[in-house]
N, C-alpha and C positions, 0 to 999 in steps of 0.2 A: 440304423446301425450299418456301418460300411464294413467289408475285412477283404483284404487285398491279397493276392496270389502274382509272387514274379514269378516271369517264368523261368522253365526247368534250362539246365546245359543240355546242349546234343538234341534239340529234340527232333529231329532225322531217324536216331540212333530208332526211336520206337514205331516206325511208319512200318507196316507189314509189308512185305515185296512177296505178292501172290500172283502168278499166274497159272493157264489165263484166267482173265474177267469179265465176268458176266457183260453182256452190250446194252442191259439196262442200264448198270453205273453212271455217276454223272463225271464225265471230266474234267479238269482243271480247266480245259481248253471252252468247253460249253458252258462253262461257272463264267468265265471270264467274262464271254461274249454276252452272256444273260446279266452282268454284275454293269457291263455299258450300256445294257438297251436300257434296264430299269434309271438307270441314271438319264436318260433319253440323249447326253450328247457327252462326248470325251471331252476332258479339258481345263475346264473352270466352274466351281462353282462361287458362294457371293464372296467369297474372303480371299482364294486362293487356288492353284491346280490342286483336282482331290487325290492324285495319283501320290502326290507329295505329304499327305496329310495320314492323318491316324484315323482310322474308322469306328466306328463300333459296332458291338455287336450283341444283340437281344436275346439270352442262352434261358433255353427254361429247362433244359438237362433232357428232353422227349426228342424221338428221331429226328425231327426236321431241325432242328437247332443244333445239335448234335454235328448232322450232316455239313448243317454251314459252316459250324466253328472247323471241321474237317475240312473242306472245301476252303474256307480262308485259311487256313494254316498251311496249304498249299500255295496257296500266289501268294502268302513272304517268303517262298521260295521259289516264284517262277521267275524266268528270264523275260522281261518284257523289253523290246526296241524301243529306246526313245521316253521309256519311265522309270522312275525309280522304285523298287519294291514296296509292294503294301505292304499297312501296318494295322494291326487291330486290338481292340483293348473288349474284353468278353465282360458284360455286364449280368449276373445272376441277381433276377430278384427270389426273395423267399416269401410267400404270400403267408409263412406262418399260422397253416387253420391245418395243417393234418402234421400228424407223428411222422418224424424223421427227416419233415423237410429241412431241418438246420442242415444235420449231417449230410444227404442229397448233395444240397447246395455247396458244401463243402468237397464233395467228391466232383461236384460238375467242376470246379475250379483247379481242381489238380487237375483232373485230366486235361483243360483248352492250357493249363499252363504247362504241361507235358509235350503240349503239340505247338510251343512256343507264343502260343498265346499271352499276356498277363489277361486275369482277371480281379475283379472283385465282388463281394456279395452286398446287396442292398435289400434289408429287410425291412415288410411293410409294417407300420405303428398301428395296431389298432383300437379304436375307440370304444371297443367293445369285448366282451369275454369272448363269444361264442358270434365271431363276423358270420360263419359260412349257416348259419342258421339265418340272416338278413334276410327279407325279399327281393331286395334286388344287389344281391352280395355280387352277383356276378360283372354289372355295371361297376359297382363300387372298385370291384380288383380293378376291373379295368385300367379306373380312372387312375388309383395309387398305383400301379405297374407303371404306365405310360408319364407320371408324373416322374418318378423316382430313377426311372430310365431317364428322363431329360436333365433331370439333375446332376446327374451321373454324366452324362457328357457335357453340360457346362462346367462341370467341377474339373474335366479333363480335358477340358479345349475342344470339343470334338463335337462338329456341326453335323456329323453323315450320320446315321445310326440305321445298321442292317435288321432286318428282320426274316424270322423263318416260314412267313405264309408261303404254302405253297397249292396247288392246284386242287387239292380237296376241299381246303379251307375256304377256294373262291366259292366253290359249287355249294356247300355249306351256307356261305352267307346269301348267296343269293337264294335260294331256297327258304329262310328265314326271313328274304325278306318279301316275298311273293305270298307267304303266309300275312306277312305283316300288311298288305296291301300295296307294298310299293310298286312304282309301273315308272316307264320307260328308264331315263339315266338315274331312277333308284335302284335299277338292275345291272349295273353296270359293274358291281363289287368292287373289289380295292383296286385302289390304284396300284402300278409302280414305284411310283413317287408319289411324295403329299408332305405336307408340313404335318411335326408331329402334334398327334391329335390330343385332347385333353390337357393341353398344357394355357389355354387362353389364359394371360394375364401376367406371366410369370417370367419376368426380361431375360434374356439370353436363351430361353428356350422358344417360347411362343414368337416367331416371326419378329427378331430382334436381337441387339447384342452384336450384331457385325460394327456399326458404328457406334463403337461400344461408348457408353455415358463413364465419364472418367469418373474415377475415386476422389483429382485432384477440382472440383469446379469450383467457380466464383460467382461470386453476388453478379446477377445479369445488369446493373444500374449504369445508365451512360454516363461520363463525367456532364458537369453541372454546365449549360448552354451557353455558350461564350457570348461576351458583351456586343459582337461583331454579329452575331447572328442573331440577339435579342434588338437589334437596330431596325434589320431587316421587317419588314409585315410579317404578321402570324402565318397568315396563307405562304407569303413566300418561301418561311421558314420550314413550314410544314412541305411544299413543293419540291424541295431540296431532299428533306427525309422520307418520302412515303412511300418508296417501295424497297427500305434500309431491311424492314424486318421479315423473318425468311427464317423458318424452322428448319433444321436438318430431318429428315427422314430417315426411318431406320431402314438397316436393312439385317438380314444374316438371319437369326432361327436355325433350328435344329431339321432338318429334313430328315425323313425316311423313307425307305429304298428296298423294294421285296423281289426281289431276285428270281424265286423260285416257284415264282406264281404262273411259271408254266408247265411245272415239273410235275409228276404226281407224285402222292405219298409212297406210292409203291417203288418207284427210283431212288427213293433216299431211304427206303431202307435198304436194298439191296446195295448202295455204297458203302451203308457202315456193316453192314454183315460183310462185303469184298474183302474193306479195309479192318476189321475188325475193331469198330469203333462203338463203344458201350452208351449205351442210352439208357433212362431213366421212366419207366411207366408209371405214370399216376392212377391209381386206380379210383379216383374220383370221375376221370376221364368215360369209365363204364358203366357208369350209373345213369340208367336213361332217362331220368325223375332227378338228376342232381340239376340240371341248366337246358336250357332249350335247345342249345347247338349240341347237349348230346343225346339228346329225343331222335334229333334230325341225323345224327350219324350210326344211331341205332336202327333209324328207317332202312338209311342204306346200306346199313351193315347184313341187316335181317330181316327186311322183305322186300317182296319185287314192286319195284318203282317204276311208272308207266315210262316208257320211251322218251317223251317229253319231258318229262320230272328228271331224268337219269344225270347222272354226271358229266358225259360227255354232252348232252343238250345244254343241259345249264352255263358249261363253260363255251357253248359256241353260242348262246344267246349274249352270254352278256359280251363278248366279243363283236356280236354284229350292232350291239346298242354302242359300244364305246365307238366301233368305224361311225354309227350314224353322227356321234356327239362330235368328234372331232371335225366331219364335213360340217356342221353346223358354225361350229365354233371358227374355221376358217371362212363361213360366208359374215359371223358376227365380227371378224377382223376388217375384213373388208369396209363395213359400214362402219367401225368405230373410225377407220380412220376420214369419213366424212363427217367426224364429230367438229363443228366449229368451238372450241375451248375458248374461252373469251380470256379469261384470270383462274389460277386457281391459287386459293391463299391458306398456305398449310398454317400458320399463327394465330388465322378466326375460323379455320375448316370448314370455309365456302366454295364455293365454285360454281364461275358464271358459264352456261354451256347450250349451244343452238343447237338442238338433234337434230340430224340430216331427214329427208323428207323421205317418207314412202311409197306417194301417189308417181304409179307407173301409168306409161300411154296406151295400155290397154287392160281389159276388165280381167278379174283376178281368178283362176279359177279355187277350189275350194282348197286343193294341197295348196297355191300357191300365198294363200290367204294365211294359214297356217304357217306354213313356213317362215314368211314376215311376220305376224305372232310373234315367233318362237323369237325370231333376230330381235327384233325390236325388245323383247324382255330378256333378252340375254346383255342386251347393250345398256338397257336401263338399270341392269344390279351391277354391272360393271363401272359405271359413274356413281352409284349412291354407296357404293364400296369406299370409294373415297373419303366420305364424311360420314358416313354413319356411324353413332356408335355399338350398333348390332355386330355382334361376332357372325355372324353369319345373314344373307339375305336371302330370304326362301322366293323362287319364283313364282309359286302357287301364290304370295302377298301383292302380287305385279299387276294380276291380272286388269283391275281398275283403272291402275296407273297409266298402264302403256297407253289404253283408250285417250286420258286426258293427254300426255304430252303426243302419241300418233293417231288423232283424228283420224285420221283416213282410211284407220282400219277398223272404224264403228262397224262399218257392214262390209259385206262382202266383195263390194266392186267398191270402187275411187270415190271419194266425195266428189274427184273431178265429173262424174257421168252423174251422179245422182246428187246434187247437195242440196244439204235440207233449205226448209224454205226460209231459215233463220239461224244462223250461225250459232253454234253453242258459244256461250262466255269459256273465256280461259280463267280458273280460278286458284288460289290458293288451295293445294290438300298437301297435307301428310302420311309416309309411307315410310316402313323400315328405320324410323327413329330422326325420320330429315323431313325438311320444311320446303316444298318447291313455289319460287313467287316468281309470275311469269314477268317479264319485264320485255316494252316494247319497244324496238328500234326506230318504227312508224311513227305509232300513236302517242300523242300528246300525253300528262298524265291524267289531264281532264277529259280522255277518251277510255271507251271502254275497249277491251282487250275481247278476239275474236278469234279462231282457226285462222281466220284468210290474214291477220295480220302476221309481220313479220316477229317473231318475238324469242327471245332467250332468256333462261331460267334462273333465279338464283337460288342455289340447292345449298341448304345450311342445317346445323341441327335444329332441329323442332325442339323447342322449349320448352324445357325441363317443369312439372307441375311438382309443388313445393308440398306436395306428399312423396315425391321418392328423393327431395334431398338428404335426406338422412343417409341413404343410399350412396353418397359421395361426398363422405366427409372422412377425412382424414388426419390423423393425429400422430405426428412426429413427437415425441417427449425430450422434454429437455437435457441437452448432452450428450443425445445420442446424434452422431454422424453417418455411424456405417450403416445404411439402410440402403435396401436396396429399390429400384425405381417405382414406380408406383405406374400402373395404365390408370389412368383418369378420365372415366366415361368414356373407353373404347377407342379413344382417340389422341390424348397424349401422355408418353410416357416420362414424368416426371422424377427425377433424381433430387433428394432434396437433404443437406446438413445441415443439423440441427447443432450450433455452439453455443447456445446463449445455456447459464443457470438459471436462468427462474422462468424462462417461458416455455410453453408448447408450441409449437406450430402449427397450424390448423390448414390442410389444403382443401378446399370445397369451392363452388359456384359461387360466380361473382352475383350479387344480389346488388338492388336499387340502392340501400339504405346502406350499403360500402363506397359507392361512388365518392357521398360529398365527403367523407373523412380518408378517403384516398385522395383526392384533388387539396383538399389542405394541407397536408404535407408539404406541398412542391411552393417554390416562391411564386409570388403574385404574374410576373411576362411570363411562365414555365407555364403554368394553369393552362392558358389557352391554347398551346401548342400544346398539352396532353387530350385535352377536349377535343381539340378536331383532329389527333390520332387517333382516338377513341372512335370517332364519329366517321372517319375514312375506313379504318381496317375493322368495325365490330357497331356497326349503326344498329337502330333501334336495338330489337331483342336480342341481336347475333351478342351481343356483349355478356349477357345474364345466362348464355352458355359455354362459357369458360373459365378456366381455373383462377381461384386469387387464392393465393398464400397470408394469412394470417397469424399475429403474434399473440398469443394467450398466454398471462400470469397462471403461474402455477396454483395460485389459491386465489384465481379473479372473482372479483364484487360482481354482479349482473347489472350494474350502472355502465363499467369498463370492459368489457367482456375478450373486447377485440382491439385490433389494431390492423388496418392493411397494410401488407407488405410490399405485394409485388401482384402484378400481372403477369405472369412468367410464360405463358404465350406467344406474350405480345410483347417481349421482353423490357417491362419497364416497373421497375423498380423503385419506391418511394428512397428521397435519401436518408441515409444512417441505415437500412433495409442492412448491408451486412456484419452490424454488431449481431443481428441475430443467428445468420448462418448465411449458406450460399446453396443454388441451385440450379438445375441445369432444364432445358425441356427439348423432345426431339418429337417430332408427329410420326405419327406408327406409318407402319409398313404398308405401302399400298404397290398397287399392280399396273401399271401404265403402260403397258404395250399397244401397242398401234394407236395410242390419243397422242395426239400432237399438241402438247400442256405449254404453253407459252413460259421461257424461264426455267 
């Protein structure tokens, strides 16, 4: 349920003019400069200048939201050189588990529309009578607040979305998470920025939507192979088209942006007590046996906490862990761009890639051993990002890895000083949902592959075991079109209408026993130029992980179950493919800085 609040006339007319003011307050002036650092540069973000754009803004009616919607309601009124004024649109969710929060919610939106805000209210659905009894309810809000928010600003154009963490809230989580066992950049707490969280799968929110998948698409099918080029040899023909096919890459997602994670709680109240700005207490907030994070702010509240544990420790701890992660991350720039990128092909989501070497001319000492570690696993999730379909790559999965593709960091000094007395084989493993097959520049293929040989990798998904295809199977129904895009195993996002009457569409993994009734479709010279397409952009198994679209009768026999449509990857099309519908495919959003990706 949405309900929308314009905003009021005049709203100046209700800004209290007090002085003087306390020197805690935050200023417009120190909002601003805190609202560019979080953003980390002025300017652009993936669509557009954001100075130009409408922002949002994540209000849950409690002081620190409160303060921001105050604080932004002041810079659509400031004079900036050179921009034009902000805009912002105040999102309230109503999490609907205690008395009065409808009305609340309603009071939090007159007031940001008083202060010339619009807002709207977005209430969560739940599945159950009594959510705030769940186990794990508090995850649960989580996940529907941060969904319903990105909803909320796809439905309003609105890529930025503000939020009200501020300096207690870091000290909180990281506390929470030192309980939890986390250790080094687990300690690091929120960022300033980050793609918004909880929203994986969901196009225009989760890292996607900037090159947005029109409404308007068409059947991907080439026209039929002219006589002129059926003349020519298959090879020829096929040498003319093989590097035609080329997925767009999305870009755009919803970012968010926490401004006030330097400020303490105690500063934003003292603005809205200056300004006399009304906030909302929840008293579920004080219940120390309600959620964990309020166990941990009862700690702080009322008892003494060692030195170490204190809030001001906490927030310069994970300050000195974020300076360590960024020098790191500038030395892992460094080495990515010794990445030799050979191909990378967003249409079979492979990628051939030499990792640069890390035997130095002298012996390592223990930090220095460590430190290459750390590079070499930071560099190795930064290319399996590319093609895996894990929404996330955890470094602690690495460990093995890095051994196999950087030998030379088995032990502690160079293989150069010490190497064994028999070279390890370089073998086929899998990691993080990808398949790495060493491939050798040197050796013949009737040699064996070694450390000392020269070799580079072909990084593909690991193939799919036909106990979790169920898991990715998809069913469009007949005559529906408006559907919105689909992520297909993590890796492409598919847009797909449906016009036919009597069939379903079926999106799932391409399988062995779809080939031969895909390759009959096409006339007899077409055959062999699809085959060795097939066999250039998706050889051996690389093919039996990608999407085919299929046509299913509405009341099908299990004699005729199927029919193949399309490869839509690979964009090839059987013909008559758009009596049934049309479809679009873009490869998700990856991260390419400092790799030099050929094309």
């Amino acid at each position: 349920m949405k309900i929308s609040f314009p905003i009021l006339r005049n709203p100046t007319s209700t800004y209290p003019k007090l002085s003087p003011l306390p020197e805690t307050i935050i200023t417009t002036d120190e909002f601003f400069a805190a609202l560019c650092q979080s953003r980390g540069r002025l300017g652009v973000s993936d669509n557009e200048e954001w100075q130009q754009k409408k922002m949002g803004l994540a209000i849950s009616g409690g002081v620190d939201s409160m303060a921001l919607a105050f604080l932004c309601s002041n810079l659509q009124l400031y004079e900036l050189p050179n921009y034009r004024r902000l805009k912002f649109h105040g999102f309230i969710i109503d999490h609907g588990v205690r008395e009065g929060s409808e009305r609340e919610a309603l009071s939090v939106a007159k007031i940001l529309a008083n202060r010339g805000i619009p807002a709207s209210i977005w209430k969560i659905k739940w599945q159950v009578r009594h959510p705030h009894l769940l186990p794990n309810f508090e995850s649960l809000a989580r996940k529907h607040r941060y969904r319903l928010l990105g909803k909320a600003c796809f439905e309003n154009k609105i890529d930025s979305l503000i939020l009200g963490h501020h300096e207690d809230d870091q000290a909180e989580l990281i506390m929470m998470r030192i309980i939890a066992g986390h250790r080094g950049r687990g300690l690091m707490g929120m960022k300033s920025r980050s793609a918004i969280p909880e929203c994986y799968g969901i196009y225009g929110v989760h890292e996607s939507g900037g090159g947005m998948i029109g409404s308007d698409i068409n059947c991907q099918y080439s026209p039929p192979i002219s006589k002129s080029i059926l003349k020519i040899s298959s090879n020829q023909a096929w040498q003319q088209n093989q590097n035609k096919v080329k997925l767009l890459e999305e870009t755009g997602g919803i970012q968010i942006y926490r401004p006030l994670l330097n400020i303490s709680k105690t500063r934003l109240v003292s603005t809205c007590e200056a300004y006399q700005i009304p906030w909302f207490e929840d008293k579920s907030n004080h219940n120390a046996k309600f959620t964990q994070r309020n166990t941990i702010r009862h700690l702080f509240r009322c008892h003494t906490i060692p030195d170490a544990l204190s809030k001001p420790s906490l927030i310069k701890l994970a300050k000195r862990i974020s300076i360590n992660v960024q020098r790191l991350e500038q030395d892992v720039n460094r080495h990515l761009s010794k990445l030799y990128i050979c191909s990378f092909d967003s249409a079979s989501g492979t990628i051939k890639v030499e990792f640069p070497n890390f035997i130095n001319e002298k012996r390592l000492a223990d930090s220095e051993y460590l430190r290459l570690f750390q590079i070499a696993a930071e560099i190795l999730r930064k290319v399996i990002s590319l093609v895996t379909p894990q929404e996330h790559v955890e470094l602690s999965s690495l460990q093995t890895s890095v051994t196999r593709i950087f030998p030379e960091l088995l032990n502690k000094t160079p293989i150069i000083y010490s190497p064994p007395s028999k070279s390890p084989q370089v073998t086929n493993f899998t990691v993080a949902g990808v398949l790495f097959q060493p491939i050798s520049l040197i050796a013949t293929p009737s040699q064996s592959l070694h450390v000392s040989d020269k070799c580079i990798w072909l990084i593909s998904r690991q193939p799919v075991p036909r106990l979790y295809f169920h898991n990715h199977i998809y069913t469009i129904p007949a005559t529906q079109e408006n559907n919105p895009p689909i992520l297909f195993d993590g890796r492409f996002w598919i847009k797909i209408k449906n016009t036919s009457q009597s069939h379903n569409l079926i999106l799932r993994f391409f399988e062995a026993a779809d080939l031969k009734l895909f390759i009959s479709q096409f006339k007899s010279l077409e055959k062999a130029i699809i085959i060795k397409k097939l066999s250039k952009l998706a050889p051996g198994n690389i093919r039996w992980t990608l999407p085919i679209i299929c046509a299913r009768q509405i009341a099908a026999t299990s004699s005729n179950p199927f029919q193949p449509l399309s490869l839509p990857s690979l964009k090839i099309d059987v013909p008559g493919a758009s009596a049934f519908g049309a479809w679009q495919t873009h490869y998700k959003k990856i991260y390419t800085d400092h790799m030099n990706i050929p094309n």
